[in-house]
N, C-alpha and C positions, 0 to 999 in steps of 0.2 A: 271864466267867471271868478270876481273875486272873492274868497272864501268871507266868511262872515260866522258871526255868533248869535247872535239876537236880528230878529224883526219885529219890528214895530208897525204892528197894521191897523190904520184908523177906522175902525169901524166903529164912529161916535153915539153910538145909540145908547150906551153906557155915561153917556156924558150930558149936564144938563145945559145946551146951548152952546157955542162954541164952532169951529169948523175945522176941515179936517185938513185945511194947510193949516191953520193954527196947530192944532194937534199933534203933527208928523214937525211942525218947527220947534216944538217941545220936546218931541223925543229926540230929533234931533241935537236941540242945546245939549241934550244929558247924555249925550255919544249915541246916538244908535248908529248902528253902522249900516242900516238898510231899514228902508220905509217902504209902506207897501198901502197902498191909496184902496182902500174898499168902502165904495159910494153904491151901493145898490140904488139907492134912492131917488139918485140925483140924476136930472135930464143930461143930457151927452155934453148941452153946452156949457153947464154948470159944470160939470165934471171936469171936461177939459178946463175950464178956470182954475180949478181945482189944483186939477195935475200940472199944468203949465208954473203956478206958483210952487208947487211941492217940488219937482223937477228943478230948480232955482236955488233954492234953497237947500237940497240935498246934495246939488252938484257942489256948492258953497263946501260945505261942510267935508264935503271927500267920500260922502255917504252913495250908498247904490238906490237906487229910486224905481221900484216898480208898481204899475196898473193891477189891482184886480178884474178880473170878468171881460174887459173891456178893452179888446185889439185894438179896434179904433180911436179910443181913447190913447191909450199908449203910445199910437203913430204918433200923432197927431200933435202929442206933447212932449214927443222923442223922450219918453221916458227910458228908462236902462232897459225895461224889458216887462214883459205882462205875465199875470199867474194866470191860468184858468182853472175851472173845477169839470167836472164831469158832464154837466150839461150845456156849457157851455162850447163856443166853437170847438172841431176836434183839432187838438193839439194838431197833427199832421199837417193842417189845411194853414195853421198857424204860422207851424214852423215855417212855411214857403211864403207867408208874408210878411215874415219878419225880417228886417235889414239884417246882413253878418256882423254878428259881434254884438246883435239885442238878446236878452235872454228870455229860453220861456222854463216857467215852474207850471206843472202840473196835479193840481189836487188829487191823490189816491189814498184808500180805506183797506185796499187787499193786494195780497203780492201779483196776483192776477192786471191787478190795474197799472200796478206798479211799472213792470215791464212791459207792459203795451204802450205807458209813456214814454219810457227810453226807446223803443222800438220808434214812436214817431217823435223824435228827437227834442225831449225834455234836456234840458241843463243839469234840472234839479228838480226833485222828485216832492213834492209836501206829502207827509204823512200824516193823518188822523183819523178821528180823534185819536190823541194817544188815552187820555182822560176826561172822564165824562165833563161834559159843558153847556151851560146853557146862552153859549154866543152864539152857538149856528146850529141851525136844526140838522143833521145832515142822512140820519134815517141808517146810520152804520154804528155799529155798539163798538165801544172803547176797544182799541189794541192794546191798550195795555205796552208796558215795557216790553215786555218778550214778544210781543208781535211785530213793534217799532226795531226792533233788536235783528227780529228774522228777515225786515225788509232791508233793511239796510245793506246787512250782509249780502241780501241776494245783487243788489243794482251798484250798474258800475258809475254812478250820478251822486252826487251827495242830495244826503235827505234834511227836511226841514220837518222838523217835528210842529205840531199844532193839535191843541184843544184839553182846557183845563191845566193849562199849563202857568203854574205860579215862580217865587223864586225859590221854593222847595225842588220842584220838578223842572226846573231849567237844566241844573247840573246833571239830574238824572236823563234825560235824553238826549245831553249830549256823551253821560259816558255810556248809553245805548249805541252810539253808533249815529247821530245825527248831528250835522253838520252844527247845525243850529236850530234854537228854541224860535218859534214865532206865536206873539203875545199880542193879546189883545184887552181882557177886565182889567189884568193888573195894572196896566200902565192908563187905560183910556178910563177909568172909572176911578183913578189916583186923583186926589186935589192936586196935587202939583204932577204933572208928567214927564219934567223932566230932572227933578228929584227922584221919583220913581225908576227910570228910565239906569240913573247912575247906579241907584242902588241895586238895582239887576243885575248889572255888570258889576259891581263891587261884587256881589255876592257871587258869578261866575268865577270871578278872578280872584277870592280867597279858595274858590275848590280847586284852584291852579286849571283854571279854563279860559283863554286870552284867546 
């Protein structure tokens, strides 16, 4: 997997009108260097429209392109690879229908969860919340730095940090120990996304983080 800094995950509910190729072709413009399609919303066949243009567009670009939630959607739109969360299909069942060389990210809250995705063959681990947020409910109270810090350390996968994560707390999770920041108010609740988008990365790349 190609290492990365930033993802940009469209989950447009932050945004008034708009859609989420749109969205991910903005963070795009402003360098993301990974998009990550989260449509709870959307029926399968919207979705895939969805994915099928974002997949396009981020191959364009040089960018890594993956599905939330949704396996089938990812085939389907031969995206780079799908994230799942916890309730969703279990990773393991995943991993065996994934083509070699797609990637899977796995949502984890506790070191506990943590290595039972590497166990059933995560790429890349997501951790959060790191910091309290109100994008996603997720019913597990804030890790905090130093818990972000202990998972990291434990798993041999790079981790993707998520939740309450601005461009104060970018640089700090990744000099915790995380691969990279994955954001979502900041950028999709930005009038411009991919102004936004740069400035994120400017702001990595004055803490000396490329």
């Amino acid at each position: 997997m190609t290492p990365f800094r930033l993802c940009a995950i469209t989950d447009i509910g932050a945004r008034s009108g708009g859609t989420h190729t749109a969205a991910a072709a903005a963070a795009l413009a402003g360098g993301a260097p990974c998009v990550q399609l989260r449509a709870k919303g959307l029926a399968a066949e919207a979705a895939l429209r969805e994915a099928r243009s974002i997949r396009t567009a981020a191959r364009a670009a040089g960018a890594l392109f993956i599905v939330n939630d949704r396996l089938d959607v990812a085939l389907a739109a031969e995206a780079d690879g799908v994230h799942l969360g916890q309730d969703d299909l279990p990773a393991a069942r995943a991993r065996g229908l994934l083509p070699p060389g797609r990637i899977l990210g796995v949502s984890t809250h506790s070191l506990a969860q943590a290595r039972r995705a590497v166990e059933d063959g995560a790429d890349y681990i997501g951790v959060g919340p790191v910091f309290a947020t109100a994008t996603k409910e997720t019913g597990y109270a804030p890790l905090g730095l130093a818990g972000l810090s202990a998972i990291a350390a434990a798993v041999p996968v790079p981790v993707v940090a998520i939740g309450g994560i601005g461009a104060a707390e970018a640089p700090q999770v990744i000099r915790a120990g995380a691969m990279a920041a994955a954001v979502i108010s900041i950028l999709m609740a930005a009038p411009d996304i991919a102004a936004a988008t740069r400035d994120l990365l400017a702001r990595l790349a004055a803490e000396g983080i490329r």
